[in-house]
Structures are given as C-alpha cells and as structure tokens.
C-alpha positions as MATLAB code, in Angstrom:
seq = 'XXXXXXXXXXXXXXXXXXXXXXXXXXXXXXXXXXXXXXXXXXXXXXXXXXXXXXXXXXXXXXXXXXXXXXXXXXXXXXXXXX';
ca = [
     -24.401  -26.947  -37.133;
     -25.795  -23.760  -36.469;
     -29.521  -23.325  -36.055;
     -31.441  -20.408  -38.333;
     -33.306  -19.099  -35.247;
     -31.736  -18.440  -32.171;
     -34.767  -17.326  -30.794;
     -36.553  -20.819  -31.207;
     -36.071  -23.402  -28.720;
     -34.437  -26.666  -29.341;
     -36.330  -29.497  -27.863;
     -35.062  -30.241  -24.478;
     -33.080  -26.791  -24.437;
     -34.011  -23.891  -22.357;
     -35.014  -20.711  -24.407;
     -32.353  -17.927  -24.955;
     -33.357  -15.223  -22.708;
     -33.190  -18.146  -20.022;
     -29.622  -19.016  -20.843;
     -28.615  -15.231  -20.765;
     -30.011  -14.819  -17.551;
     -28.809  -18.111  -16.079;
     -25.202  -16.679  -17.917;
     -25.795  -13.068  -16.192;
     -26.269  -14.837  -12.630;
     -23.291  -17.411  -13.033;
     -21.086  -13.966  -13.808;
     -22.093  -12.118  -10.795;
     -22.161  -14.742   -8.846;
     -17.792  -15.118  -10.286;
     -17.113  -11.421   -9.045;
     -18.589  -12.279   -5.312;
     -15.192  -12.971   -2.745;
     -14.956  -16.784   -2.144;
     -15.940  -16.405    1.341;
     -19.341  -15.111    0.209;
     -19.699  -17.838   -2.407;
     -18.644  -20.650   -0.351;
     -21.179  -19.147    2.059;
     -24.284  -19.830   -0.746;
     -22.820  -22.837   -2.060;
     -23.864  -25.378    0.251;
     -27.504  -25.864    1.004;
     -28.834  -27.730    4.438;
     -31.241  -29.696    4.111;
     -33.143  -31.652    6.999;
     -32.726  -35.356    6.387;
     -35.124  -37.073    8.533;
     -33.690  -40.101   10.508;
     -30.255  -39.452    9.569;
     -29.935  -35.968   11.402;
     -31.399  -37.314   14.627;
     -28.771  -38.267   15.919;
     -24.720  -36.894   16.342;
     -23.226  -40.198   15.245;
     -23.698  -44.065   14.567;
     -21.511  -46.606   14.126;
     -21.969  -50.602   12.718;
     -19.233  -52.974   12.769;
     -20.255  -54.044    9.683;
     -21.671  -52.362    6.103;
     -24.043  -55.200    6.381;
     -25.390  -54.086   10.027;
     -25.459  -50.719    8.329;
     -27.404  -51.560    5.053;
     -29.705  -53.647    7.559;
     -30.240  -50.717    9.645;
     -30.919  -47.938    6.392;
     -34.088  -50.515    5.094;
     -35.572  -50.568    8.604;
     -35.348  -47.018    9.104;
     -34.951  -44.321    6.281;
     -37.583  -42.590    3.999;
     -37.333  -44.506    0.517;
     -36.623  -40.857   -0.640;
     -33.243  -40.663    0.452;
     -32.130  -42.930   -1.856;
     -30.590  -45.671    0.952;
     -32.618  -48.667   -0.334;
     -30.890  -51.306   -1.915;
     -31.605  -51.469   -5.631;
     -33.209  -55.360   -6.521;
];
C-alpha cells in the first residue's frame, strides 16, 4: 500500500531525506576497494576486564560463567539472565 505523502514520516520510520542520505552513503561506501572497506568495517572498542589480559582459559563453562559474574561490567551483557 502506497502512502499519499512521501514526504510524511511513518511512525517509527526515518524521514525521506534521511533514507536518501543513509542510501547516498551505503553507495559510496559500495564503490570504495574492499581493502578500504574492510578497513572501516570493524570498530574497536575497549572492553574493560576482558581486554586486560592476552588470554584465559577455564576447564569448565561453569568456572567461566563463575568467573564473568565476579568480574565484568553488567554492560557487557555476560550476566546470566534469571
């Protein structure tokens, strides 16, 4: 179903102009060489805790789960859903 006015935004739905520039960007971004895009792609983020360290290893996912609760930020999203 088509709506009468482009130009007026469905609820929830970005406006027009957005989605044209969002469509502009997503097109460039297409003609960029893989290597550049691959370069952009991924974005580093600091995760406290977890990025202390090189490496750690449990012997067990229960030793690991254990470990998670005593020591990362809620925020990460490690805690075990009750």
């Amino acid at each position: 179903m088509a709506r009468q006015n482009e130009n007026l935004p469905v609820e929830g739905e970005p406006p027009a102009q957005i989605l044209r520039e969002w469509e502009a960007e997503f097109e460039a971004a297409a003609r960029r060489p893989l290597r550049t895009r691959m370069r952009y792609a991924f974005i580093r983020t600091y995760k406290p805790v977890l990025d202390d360290a090189p490496y750690r290893s449990f012997d067990t996912t229960a030793e690991y789960r254990r470990w998670c609760e005593a020591n990362l930020p809620v925020w990460l999203g490690y805690a075990r859903q009750v």
